[in-house]
VMD Tcl script that draws the C-alpha trace (Angstrom):
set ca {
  {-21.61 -50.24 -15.86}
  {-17.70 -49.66 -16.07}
  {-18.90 -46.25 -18.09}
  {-20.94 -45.43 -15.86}
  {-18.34 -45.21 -13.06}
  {-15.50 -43.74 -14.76}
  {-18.16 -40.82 -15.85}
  {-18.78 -40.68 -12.28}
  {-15.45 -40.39 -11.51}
  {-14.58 -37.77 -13.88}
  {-17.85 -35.60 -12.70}
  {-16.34 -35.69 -8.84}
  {-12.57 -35.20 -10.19}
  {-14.00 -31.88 -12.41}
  {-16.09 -30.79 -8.96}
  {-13.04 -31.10 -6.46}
  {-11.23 -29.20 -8.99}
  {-13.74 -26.71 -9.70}
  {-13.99 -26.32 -5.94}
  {-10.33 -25.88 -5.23}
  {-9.92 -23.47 -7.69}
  {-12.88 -20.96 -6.45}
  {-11.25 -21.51 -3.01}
  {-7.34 -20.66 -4.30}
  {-9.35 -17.73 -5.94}
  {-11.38 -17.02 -2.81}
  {-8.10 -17.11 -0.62}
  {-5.73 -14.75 -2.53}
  {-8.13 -12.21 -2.23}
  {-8.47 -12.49 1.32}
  {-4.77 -12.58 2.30}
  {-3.22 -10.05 4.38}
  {0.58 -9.57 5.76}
  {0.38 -9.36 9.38}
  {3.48 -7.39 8.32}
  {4.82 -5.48 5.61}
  {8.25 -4.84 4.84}
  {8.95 -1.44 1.70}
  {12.15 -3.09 0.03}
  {14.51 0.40 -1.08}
  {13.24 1.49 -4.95}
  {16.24 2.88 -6.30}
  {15.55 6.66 -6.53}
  {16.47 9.78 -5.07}
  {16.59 10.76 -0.92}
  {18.95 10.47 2.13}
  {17.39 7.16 3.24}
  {16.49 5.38 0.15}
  {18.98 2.68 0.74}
  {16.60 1.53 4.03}
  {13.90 -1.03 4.64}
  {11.06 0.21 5.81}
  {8.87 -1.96 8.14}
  {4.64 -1.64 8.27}
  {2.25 -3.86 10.60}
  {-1.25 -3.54 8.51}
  {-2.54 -5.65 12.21}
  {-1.33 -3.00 14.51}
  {-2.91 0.04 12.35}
  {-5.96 -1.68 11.58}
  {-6.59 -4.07 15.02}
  {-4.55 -1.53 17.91}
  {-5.09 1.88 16.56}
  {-8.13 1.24 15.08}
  {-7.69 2.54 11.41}
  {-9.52 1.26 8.55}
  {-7.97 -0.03 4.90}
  {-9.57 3.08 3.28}
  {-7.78 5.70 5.67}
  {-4.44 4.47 3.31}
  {-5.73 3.12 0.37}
  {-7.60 5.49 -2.07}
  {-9.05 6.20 -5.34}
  {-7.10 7.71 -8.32}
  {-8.47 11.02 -7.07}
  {-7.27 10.37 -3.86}
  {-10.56 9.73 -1.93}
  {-10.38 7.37 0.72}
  {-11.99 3.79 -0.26}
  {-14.49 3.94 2.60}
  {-16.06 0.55 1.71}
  {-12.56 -1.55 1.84}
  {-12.74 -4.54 4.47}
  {-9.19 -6.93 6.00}
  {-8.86 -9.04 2.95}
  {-10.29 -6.96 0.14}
  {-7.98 -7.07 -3.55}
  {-6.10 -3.72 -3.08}
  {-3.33 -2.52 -5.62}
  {0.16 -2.02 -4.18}
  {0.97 1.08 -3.62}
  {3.58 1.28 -6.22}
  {1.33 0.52 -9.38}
  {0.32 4.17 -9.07}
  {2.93 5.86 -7.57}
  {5.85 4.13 -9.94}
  {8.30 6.48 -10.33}
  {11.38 5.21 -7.53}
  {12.56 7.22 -4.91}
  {11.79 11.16 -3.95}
  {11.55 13.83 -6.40}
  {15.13 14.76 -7.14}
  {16.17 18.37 -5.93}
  {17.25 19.89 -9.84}
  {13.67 18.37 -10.62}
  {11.92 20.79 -7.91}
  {14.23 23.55 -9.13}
  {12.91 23.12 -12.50}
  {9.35 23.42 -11.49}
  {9.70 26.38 -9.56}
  {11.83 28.34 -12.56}
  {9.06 26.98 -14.69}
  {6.72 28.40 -12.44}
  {4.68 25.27 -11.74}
  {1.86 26.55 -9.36}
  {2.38 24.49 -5.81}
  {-0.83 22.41 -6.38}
  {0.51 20.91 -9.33}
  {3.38 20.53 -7.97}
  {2.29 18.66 -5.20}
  {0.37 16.06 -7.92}
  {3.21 15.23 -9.37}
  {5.79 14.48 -6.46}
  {2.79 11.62 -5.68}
  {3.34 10.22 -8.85}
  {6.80 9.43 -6.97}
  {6.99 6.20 -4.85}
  {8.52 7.71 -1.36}
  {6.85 11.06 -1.48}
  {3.06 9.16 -1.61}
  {4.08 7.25 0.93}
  {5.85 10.16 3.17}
  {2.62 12.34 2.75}
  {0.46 9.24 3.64}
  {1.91 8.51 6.67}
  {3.58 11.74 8.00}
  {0.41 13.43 7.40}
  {-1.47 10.74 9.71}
  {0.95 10.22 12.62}
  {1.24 14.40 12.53}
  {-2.33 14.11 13.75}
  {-2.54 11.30 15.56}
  {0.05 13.29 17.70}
  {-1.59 16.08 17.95}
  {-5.15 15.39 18.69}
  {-3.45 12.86 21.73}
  {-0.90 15.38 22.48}
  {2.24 13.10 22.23}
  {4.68 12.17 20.02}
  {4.49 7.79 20.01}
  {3.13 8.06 16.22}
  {6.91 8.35 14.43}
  {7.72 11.00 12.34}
  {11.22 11.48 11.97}
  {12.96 9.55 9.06}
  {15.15 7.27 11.04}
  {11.80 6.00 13.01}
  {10.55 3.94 10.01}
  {13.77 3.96 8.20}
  {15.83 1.35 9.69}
  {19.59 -0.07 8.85}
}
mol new
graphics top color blue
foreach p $ca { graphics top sphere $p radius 0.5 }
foreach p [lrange $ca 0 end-1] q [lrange $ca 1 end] { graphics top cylinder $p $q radius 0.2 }
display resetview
């Protein structure tokens, strides 16, 4: 009888645990900053040195933007199907090298006579540039199609002491 109740007891211990584990698992997928804040990579441009401060809650519940409209493929196709919570990569597992693309590294492309396509493949593989062309790009037309200028696009905007 005593064996019978420690077995017992051992199935129900293995179950909570089983069941605490899927939900751990469960929950760090679905976790989302409210807010993000871009520490400074050490690398290359006027503003480097600066925090940079993103609300995923404003873009996604205010203005009405989905994951995918940031977050992309390795071919840079928008990941249409993403949902609030979905396992994303950070942006800087792709785009790993710090900083901008330093100005004797442009100079070199264009004496080697890098065609501009190619040249605008590689300045992604640089950390600030991804994320300038990302979100310039979007606030740029966000602006335009509601003829103002709230979306920021001048460095100091997002770049802040």
């Amino acid at each position: 009888m005593e064996d019978m109740k420690r077995r017992s007891l051992i199935l129900v211990a293995a179950a909570f645990g089983f069941a605490m584990l899927f939900a751990a698992v469960v929950i760090a997928g679905t976790t989302v900053e409210d807010v993000i804040t871009f520490e400074p990579i050490t690398g290359e441009g006027k503003y480097q040195d600066r925090t940079v401060t993103f609300s995923h809650k404003k873009h996604n519940e205010e203005y009405n933007i989905g994951c995918g409209e940031c977050h992309h493929d390795e071919n840079g196709k928008a990941l249409t199907d993403l949902k609030v919570g979905d396992d994303v990569q950070k942006c800087i597992e792709c785009h790993s090298k710090p900083g901008e693309v330093a100005t004797d590294e442009k100079m070199k492309w264009r004496k080697e006579r890098v065609s501009r396509k190619d040249q605008q493949k590689m300045s992604l593989e640089y950390h600030a540039e991804a994320l300038h062309e990302n979100c310039i790009e979007c606030h740029k037309d966000y602006n335009k199609k509601n003829k103002t200028k709230d979306a920021p696009q001048a460095c100091t905007q997002c770049h802040t002491e």
